[in-house]
Biotite code that builds the C-alpha atoms (Angstrom):
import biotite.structure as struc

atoms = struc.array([
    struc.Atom([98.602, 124.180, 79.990], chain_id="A", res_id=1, res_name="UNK", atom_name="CA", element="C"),
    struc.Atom([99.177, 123.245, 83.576], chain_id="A", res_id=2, res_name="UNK", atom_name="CA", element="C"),
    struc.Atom([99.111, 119.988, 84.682], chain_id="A", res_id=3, res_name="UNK", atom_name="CA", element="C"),
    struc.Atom([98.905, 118.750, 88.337], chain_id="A", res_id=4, res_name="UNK", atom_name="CA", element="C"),
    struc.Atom([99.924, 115.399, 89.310], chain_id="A", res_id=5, res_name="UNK", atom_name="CA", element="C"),
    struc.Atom([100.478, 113.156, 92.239], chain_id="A", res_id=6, res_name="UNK", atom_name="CA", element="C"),
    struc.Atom([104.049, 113.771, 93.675], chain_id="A", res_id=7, res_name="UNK", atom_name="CA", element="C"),
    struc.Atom([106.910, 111.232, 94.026], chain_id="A", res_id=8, res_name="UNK", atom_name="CA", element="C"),
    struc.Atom([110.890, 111.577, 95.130], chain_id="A", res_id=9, res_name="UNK", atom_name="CA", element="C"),
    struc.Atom([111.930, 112.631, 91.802], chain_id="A", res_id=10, res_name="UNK", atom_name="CA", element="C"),
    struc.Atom([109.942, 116.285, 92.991], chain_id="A", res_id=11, res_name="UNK", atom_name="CA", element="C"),
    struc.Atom([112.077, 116.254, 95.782], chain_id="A", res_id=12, res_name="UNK", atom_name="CA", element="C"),
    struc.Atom([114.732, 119.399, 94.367], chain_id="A", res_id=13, res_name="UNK", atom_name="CA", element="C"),
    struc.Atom([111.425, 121.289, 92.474], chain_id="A", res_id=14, res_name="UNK", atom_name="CA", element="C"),
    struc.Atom([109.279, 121.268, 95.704], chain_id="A", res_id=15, res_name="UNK", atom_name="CA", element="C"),
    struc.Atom([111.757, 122.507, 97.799], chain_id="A", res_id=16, res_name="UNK", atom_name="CA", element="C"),
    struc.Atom([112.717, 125.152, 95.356], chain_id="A", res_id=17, res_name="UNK", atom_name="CA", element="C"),
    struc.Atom([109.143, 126.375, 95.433], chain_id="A", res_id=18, res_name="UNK", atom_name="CA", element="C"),
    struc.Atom([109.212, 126.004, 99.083], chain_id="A", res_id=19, res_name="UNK", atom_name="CA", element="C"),
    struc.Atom([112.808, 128.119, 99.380], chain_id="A", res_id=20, res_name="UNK", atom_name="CA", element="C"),
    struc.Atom([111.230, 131.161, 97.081], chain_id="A", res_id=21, res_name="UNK", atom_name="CA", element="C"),
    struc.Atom([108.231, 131.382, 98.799], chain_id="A", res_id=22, res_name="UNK", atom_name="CA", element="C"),
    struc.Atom([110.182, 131.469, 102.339], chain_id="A", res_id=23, res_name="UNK", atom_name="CA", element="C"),
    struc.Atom([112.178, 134.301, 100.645], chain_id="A", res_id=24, res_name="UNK", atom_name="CA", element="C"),
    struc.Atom([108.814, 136.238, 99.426], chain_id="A", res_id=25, res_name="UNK", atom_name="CA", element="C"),
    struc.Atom([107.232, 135.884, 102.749], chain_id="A", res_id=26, res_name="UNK", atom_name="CA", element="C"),
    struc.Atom([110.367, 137.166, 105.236], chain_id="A", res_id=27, res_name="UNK", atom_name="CA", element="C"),
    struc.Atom([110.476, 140.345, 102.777], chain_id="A", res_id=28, res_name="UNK", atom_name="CA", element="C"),
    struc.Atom([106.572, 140.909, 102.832], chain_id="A", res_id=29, res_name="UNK", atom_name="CA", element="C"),
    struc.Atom([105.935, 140.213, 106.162], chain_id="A", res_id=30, res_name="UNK", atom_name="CA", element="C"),
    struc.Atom([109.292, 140.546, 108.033], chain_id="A", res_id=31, res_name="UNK", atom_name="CA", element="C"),
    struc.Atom([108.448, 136.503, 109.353], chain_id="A", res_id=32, res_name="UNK", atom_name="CA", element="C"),
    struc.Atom([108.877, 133.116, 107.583], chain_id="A", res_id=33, res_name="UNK", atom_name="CA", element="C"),
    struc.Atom([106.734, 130.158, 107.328], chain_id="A", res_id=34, res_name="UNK", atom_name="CA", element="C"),
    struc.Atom([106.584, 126.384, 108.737], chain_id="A", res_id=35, res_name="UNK", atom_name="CA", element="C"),
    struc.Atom([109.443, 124.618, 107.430], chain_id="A", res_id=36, res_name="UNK", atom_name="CA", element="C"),
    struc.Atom([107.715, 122.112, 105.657], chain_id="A", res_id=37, res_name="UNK", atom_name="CA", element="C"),
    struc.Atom([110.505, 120.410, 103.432], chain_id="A", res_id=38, res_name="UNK", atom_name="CA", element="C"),
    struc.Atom([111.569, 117.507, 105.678], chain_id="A", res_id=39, res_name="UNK", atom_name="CA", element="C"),
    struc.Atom([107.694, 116.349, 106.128], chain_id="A", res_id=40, res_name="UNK", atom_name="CA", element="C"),
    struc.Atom([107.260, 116.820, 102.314], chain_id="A", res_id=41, res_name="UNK", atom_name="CA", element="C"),
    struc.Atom([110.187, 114.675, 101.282], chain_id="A", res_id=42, res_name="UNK", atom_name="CA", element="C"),
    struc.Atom([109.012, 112.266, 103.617], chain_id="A", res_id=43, res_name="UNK", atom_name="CA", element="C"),
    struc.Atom([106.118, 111.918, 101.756], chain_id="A", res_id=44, res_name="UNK", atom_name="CA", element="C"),
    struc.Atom([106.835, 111.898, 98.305], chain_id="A", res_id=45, res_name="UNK", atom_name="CA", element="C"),
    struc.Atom([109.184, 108.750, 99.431], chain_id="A", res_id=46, res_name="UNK", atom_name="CA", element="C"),
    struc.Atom([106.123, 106.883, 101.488], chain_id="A", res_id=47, res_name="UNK", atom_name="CA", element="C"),
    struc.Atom([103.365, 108.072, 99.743], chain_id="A", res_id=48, res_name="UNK", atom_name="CA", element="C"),
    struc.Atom([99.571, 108.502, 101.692], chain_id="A", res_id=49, res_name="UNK", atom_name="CA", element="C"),
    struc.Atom([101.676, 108.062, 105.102], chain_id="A", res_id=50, res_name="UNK", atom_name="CA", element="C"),
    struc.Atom([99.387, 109.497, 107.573], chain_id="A", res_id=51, res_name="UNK", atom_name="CA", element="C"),
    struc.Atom([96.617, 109.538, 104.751], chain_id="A", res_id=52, res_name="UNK", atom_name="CA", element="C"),
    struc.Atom([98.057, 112.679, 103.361], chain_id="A", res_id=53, res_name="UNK", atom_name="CA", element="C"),
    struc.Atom([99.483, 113.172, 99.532], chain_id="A", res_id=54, res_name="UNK", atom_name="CA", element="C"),
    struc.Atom([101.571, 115.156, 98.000], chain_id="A", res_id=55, res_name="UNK", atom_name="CA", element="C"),
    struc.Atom([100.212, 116.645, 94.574], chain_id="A", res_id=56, res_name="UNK", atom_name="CA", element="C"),
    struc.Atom([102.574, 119.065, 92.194], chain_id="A", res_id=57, res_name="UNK", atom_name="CA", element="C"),
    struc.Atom([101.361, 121.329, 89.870], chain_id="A", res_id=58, res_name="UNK", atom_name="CA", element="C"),
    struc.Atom([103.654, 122.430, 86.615], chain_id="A", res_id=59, res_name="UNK", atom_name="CA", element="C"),
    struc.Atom([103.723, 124.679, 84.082], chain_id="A", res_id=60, res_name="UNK", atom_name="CA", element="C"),
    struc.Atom([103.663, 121.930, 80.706], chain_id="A", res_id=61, res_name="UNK", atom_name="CA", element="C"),
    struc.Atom([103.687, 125.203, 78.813], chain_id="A", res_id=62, res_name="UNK", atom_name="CA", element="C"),
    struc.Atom([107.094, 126.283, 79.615], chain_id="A", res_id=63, res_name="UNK", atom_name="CA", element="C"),
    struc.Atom([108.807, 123.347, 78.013], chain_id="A", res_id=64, res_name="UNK", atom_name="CA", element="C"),
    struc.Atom([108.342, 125.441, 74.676], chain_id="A", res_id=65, res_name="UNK", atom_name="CA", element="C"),
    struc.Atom([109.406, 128.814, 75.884], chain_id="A", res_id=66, res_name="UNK", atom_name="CA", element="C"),
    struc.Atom([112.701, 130.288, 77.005], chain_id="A", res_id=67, res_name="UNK", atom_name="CA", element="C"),
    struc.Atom([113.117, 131.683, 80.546], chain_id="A", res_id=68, res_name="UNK", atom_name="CA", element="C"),
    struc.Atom([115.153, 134.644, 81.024], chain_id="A", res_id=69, res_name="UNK", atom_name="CA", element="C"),
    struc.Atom([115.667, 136.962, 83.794], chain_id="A", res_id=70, res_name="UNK", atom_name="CA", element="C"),
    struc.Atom([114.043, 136.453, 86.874], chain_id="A", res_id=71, res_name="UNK", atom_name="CA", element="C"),
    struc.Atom([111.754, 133.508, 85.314], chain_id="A", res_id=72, res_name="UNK", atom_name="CA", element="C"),
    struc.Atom([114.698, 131.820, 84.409], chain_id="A", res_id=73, res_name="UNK", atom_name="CA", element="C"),
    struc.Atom([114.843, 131.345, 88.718], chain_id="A", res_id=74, res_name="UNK", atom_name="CA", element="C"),
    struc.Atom([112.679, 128.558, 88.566], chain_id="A", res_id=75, res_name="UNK", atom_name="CA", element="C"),
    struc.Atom([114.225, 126.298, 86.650], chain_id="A", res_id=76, res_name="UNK", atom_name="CA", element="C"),
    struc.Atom([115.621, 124.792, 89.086], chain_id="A", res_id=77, res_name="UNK", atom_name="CA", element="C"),
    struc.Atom([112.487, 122.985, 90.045], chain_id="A", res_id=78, res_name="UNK", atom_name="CA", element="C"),
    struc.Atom([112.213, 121.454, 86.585], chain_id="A", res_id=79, res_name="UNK", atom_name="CA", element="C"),
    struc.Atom([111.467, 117.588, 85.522], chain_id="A", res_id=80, res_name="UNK", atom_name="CA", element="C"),
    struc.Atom([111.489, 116.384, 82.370], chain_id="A", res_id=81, res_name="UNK", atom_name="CA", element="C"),
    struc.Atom([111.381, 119.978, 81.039], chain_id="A", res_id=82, res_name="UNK", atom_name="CA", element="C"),
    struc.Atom([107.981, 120.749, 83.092], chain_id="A", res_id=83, res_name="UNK", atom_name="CA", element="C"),
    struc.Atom([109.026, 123.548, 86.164], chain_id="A", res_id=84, res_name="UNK", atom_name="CA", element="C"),
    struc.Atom([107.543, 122.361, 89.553], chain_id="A", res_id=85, res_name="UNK", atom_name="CA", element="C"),
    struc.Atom([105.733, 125.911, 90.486], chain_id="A", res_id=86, res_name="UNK", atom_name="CA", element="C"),
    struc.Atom([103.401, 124.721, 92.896], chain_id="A", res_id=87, res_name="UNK", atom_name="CA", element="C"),
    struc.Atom([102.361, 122.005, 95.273], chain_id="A", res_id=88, res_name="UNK", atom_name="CA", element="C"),
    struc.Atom([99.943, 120.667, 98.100], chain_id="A", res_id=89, res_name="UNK", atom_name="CA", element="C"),
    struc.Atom([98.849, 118.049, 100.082], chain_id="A", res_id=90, res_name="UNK", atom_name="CA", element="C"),
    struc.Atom([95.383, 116.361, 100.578], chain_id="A", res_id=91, res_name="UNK", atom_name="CA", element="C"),
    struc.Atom([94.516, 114.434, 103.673], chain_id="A", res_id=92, res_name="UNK", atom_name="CA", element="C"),
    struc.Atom([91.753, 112.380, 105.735], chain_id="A", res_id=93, res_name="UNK", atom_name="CA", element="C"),
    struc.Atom([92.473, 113.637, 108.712], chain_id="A", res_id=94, res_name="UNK", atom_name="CA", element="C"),
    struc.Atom([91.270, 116.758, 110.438], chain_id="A", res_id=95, res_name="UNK", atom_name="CA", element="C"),
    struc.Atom([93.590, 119.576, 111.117], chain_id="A", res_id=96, res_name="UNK", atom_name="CA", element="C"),
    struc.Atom([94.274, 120.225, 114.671], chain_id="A", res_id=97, res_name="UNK", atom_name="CA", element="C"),
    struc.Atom([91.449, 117.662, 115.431], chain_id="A", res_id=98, res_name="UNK", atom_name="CA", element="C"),
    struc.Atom([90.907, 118.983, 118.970], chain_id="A", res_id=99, res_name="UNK", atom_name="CA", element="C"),
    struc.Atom([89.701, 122.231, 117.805], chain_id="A", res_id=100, res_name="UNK", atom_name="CA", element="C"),
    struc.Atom([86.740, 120.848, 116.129], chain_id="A", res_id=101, res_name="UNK", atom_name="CA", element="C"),
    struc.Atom([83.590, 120.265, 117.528], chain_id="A", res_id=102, res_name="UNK", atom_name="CA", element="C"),
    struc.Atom([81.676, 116.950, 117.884], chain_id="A", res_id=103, res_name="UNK", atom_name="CA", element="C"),
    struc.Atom([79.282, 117.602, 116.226], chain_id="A", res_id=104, res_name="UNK", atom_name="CA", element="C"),
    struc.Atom([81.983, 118.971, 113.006], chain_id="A", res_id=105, res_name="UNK", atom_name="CA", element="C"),
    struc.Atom([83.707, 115.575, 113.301], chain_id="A", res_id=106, res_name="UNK", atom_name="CA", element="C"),
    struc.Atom([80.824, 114.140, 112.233], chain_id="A", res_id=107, res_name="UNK", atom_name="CA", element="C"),
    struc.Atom([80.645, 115.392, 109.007], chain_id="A", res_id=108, res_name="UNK", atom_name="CA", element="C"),
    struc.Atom([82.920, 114.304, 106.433], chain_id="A", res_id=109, res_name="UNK", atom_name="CA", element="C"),
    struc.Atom([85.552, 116.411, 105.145], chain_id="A", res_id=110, res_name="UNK", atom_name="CA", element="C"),
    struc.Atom([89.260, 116.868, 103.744], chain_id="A", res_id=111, res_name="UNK", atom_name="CA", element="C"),
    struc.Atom([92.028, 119.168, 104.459], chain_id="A", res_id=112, res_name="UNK", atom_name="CA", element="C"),
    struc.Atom([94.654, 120.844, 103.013], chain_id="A", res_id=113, res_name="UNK", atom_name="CA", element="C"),
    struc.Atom([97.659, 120.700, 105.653], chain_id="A", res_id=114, res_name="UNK", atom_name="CA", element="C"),
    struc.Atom([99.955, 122.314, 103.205], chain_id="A", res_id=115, res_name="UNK", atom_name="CA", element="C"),
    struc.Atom([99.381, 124.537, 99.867], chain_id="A", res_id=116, res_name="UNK", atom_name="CA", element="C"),
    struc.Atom([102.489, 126.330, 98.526], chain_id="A", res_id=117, res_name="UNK", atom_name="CA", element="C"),
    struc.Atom([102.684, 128.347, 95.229], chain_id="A", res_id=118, res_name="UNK", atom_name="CA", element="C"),
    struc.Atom([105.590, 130.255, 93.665], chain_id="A", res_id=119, res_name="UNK", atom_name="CA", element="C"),
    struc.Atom([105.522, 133.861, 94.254], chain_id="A", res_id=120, res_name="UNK", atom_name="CA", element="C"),
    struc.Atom([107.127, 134.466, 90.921], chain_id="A", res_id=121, res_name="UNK", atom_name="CA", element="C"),
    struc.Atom([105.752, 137.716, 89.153], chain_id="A", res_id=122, res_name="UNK", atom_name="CA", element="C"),
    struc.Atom([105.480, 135.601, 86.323], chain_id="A", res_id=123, res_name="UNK", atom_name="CA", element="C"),
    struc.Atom([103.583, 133.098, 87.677], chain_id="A", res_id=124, res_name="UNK", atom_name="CA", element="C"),
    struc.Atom([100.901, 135.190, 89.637], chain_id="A", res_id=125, res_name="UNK", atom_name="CA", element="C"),
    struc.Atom([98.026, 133.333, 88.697], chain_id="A", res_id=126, res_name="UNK", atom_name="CA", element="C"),
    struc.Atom([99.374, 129.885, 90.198], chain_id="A", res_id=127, res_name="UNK", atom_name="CA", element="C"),
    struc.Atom([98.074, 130.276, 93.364], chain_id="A", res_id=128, res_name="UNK", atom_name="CA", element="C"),
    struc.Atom([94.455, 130.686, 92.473], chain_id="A", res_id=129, res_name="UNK", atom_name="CA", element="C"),
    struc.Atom([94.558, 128.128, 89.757], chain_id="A", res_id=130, res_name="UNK", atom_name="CA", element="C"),
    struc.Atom([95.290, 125.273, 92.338], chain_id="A", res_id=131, res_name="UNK", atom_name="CA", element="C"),
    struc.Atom([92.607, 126.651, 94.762], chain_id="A", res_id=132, res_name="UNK", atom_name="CA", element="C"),
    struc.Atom([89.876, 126.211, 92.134], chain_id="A", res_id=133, res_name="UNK", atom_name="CA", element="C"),
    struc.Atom([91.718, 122.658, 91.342], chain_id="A", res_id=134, res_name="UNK", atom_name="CA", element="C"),
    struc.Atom([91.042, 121.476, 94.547], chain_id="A", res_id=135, res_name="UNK", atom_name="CA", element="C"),
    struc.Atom([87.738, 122.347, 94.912], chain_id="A", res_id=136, res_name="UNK", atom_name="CA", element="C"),
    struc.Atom([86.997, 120.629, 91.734], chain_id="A", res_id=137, res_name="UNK", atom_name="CA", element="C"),
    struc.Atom([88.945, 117.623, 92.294], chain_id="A", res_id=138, res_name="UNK", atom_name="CA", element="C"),
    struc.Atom([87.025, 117.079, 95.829], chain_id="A", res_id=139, res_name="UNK", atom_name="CA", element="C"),
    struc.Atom([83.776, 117.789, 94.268], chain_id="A", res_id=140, res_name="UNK", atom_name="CA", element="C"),
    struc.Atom([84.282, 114.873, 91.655], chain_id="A", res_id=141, res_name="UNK", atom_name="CA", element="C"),
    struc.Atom([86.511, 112.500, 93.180], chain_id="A", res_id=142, res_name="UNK", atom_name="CA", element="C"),
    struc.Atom([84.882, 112.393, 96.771], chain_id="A", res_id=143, res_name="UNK", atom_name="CA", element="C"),
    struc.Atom([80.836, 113.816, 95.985], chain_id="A", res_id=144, res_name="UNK", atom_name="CA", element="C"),
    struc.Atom([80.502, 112.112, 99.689], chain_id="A", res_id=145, res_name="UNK", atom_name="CA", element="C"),
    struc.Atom([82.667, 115.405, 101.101], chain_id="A", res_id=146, res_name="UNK", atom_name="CA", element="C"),
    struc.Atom([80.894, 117.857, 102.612], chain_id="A", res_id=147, res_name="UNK", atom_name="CA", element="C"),
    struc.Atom([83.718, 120.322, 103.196], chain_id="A", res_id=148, res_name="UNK", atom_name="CA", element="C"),
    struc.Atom([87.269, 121.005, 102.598], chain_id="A", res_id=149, res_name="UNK", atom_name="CA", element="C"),
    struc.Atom([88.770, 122.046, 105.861], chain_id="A", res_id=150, res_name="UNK", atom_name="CA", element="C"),
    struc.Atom([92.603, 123.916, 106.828], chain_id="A", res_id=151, res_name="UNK", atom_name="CA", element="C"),
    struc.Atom([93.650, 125.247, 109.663], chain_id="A", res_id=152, res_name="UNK", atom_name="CA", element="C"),
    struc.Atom([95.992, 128.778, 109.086], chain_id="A", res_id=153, res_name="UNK", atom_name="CA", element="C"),
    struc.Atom([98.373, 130.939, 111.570], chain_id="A", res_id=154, res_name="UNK", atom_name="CA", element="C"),
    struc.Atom([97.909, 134.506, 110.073], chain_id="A", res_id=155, res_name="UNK", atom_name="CA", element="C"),
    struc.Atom([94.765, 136.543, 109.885], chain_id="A", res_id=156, res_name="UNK", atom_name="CA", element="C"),
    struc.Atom([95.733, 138.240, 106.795], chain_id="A", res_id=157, res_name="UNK", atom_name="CA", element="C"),
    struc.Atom([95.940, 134.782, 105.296], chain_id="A", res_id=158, res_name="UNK", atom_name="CA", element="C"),
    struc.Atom([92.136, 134.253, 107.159], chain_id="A", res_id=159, res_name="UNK", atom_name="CA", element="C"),
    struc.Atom([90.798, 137.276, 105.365], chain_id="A", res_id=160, res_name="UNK", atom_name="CA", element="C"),
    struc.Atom([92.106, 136.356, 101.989], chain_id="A", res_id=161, res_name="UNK", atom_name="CA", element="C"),
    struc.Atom([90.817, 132.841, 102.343], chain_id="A", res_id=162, res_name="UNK", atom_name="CA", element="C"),
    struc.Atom([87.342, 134.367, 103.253], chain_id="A", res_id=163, res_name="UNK", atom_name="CA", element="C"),
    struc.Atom([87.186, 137.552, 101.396], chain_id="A", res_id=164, res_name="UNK", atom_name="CA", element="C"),
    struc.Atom([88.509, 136.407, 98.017], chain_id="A", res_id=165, res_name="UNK", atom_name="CA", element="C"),
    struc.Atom([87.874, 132.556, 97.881], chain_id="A", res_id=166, res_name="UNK", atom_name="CA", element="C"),
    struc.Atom([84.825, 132.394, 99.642], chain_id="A", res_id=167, res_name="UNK", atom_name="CA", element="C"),
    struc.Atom([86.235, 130.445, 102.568], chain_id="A", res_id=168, res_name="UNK", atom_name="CA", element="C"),
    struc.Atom([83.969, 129.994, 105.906], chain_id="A", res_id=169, res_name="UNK", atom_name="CA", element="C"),
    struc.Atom([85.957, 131.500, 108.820], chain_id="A", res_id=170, res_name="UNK", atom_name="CA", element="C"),
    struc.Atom([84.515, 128.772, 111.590], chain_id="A", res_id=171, res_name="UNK", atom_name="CA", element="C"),
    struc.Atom([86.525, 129.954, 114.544], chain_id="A", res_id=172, res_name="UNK", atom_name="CA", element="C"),
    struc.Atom([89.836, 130.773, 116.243], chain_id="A", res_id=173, res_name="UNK", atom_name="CA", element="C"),
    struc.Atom([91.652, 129.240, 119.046], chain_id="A", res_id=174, res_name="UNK", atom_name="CA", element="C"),
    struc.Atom([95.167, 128.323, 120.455], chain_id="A", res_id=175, res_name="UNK", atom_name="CA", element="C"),
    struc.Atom([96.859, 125.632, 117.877], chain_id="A", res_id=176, res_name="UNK", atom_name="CA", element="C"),
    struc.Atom([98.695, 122.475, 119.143], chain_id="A", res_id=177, res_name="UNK", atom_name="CA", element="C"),
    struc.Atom([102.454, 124.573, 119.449], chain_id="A", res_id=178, res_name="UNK", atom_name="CA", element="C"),
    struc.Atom([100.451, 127.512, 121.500], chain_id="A", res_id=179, res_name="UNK", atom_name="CA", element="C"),
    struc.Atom([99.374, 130.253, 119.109], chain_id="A", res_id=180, res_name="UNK", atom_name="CA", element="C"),
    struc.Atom([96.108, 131.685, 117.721], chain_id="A", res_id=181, res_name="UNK", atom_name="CA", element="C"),
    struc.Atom([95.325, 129.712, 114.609], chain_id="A", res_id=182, res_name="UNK", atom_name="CA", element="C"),
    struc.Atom([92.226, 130.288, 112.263], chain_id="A", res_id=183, res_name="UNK", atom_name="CA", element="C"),
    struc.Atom([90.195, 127.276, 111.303], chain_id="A", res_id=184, res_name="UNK", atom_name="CA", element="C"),
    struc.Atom([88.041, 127.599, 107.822], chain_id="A", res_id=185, res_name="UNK", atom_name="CA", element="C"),
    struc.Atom([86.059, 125.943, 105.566], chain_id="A", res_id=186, res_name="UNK", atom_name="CA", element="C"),
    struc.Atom([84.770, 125.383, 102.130], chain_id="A", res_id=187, res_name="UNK", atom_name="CA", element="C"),
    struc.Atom([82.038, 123.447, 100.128], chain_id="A", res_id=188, res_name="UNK", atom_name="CA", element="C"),
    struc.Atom([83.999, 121.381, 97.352], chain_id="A", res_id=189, res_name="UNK", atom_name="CA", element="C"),
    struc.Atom([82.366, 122.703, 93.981], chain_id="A", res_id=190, res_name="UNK", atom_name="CA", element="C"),
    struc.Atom([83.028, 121.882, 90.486], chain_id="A", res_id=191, res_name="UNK", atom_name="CA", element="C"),
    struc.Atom([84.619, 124.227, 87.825], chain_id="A", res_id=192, res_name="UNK", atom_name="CA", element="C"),
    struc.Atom([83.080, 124.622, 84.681], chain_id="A", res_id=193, res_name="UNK", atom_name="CA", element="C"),
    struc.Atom([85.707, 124.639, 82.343], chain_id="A", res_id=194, res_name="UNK", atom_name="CA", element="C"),
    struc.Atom([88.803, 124.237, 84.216], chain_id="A", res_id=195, res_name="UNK", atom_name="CA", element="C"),
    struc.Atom([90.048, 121.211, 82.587], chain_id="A", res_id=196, res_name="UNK", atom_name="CA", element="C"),
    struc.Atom([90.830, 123.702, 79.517], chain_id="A", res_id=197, res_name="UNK", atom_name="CA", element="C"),
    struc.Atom([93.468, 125.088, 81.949], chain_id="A", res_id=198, res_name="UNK", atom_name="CA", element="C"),
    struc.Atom([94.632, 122.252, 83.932], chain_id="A", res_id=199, res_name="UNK", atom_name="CA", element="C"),
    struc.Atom([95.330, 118.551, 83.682], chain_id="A", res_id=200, res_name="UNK", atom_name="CA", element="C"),
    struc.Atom([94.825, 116.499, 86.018], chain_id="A", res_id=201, res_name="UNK", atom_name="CA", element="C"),
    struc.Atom([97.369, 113.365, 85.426], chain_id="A", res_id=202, res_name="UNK", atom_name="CA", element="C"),
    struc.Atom([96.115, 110.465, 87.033], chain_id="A", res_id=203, res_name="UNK", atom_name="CA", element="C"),
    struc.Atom([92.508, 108.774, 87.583], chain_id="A", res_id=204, res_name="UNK", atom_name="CA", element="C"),
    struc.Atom([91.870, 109.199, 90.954], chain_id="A", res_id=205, res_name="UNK", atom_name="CA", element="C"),
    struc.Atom([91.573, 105.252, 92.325], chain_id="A", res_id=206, res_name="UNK", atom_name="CA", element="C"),
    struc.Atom([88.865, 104.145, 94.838], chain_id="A", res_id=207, res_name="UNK", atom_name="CA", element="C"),
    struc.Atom([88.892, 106.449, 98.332], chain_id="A", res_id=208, res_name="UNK", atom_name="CA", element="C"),
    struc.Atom([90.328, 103.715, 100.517], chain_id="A", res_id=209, res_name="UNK", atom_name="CA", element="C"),
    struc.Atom([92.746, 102.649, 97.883], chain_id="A", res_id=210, res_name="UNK", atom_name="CA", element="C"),
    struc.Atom([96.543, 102.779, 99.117], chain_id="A", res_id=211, res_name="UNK", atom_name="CA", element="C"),
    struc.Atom([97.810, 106.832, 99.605], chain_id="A", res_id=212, res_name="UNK", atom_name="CA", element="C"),
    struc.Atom([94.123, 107.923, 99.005], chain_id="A", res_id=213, res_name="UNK", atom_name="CA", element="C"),
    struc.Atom([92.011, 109.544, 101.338], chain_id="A", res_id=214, res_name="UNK", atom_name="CA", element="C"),
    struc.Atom([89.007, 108.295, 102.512], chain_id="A", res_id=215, res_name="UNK", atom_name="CA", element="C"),
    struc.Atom([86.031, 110.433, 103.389], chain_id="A", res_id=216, res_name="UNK", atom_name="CA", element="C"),
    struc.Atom([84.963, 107.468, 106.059], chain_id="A", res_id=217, res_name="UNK", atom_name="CA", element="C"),
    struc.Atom([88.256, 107.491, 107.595], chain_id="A", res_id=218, res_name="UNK", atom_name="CA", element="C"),
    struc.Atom([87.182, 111.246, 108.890], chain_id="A", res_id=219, res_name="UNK", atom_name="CA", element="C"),
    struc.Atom([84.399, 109.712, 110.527], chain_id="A", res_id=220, res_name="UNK", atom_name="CA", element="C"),
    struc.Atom([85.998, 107.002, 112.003], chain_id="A", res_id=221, res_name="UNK", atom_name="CA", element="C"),
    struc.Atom([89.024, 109.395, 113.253], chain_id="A", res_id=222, res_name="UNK", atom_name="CA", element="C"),
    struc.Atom([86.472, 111.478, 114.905], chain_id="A", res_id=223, res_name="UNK", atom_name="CA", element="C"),
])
């Protein structure tokens, strides 16, 4: 069972490992790294919803009753209370590179993912598309009043895969705030049957509005 919960400073050491691996995966795929991320992360795991973003964590509950060995044994190192950090993202209010967007698409009321980071372990392949489908769900029925989840990403191999495999909207392209091409998307929340056999999701969402929580009328009022 996987369980994904809201973040705080005691995920400090199993986000960044998650971070560091992935880093690691990405220079040897793709012969370029990622955003450093970590500082901004800590950050918020110690003032939680600044900005209107939140850091969530997803862990593998099952591996507190199995040994690790090998290279799955690597992970470890992002454990609490016996649960391995091997994923996390962040949820926010706010529109990703807001000037990019249209009028007329800051009307509407949507949600963004400003960071999403799995572990590229071999073991743990399926991590990645477990916390898409989380999100979706989570949006769908914690915020029905969303009409779309919005990111913003730097690669178009990461475009394609957003669009080809998860059924993400590719909206446009244009230069980012730092000067390159980024690649905005989008995505109707929608909620998965079933999911909750798979995943836990450890905390009641409280009211949108409610301290650290996004609210889908802040979007509108940002706009």
């Amino acid at each position: 069972m996987y369980v994904m919960r809201p973040g705080d400073p005691a995920d400090a050491d199993g986000i960044t490992h998650v971070l560091d691996e992935r880093f690691v995966h990405h220079w040897k795929r793709h012969g370029h790294g990622i955003p450093e991320l970590g500082d901004r992360l800590r950050r918020l795991l110690l003032h939680p919803g600044q900005g209107g973003e939140r850091v969530w964590v997803f862990t593998d509950d099952s591996a507190r009753c199995r040994p690790l060995a090998g290279p799955a044994a690597r992970y470890e190192a992002g454990t609490r209370g016996g649960a391995p950090v091997v994923g996390c993202l962040t949820l926010s209010d706010q529109l990703p590179e807001p000037q990019l967007w249209t009028t007329a698409e800051g009307r509407e009321t949507a949600l963004s993912i400003p960071a999403f980071y799995s572990h590229p372990g071999p073991q743990l392949r399926c991590t990645g598309a477990l916390m898409h489908w989380w999100i979706l769900d989570h949006v769908a029925r914690s915020y029905p009043q969303a009409d779309w989840l919005r990111c913003v990403v730097p690669h178009t191999r990461l475009m394609r895969h957003l669009r080809d495999r998860y059924g993400w909207e590719y909206v446009r392209s244009a230069a980012g705030s730092s000067g390159s091409a980024v690649h905005l998307m989008q995505r109707r929340p929608h909620a998965q049957q079933g999911l909750s056999l798979l995943i836990t999701t450890a905390e009641t969402t409280p009211a949108p509005g409610s301290a650290g929580v996004p609210s889908c009328d802040a979007v509108r009022e940002s706009s």
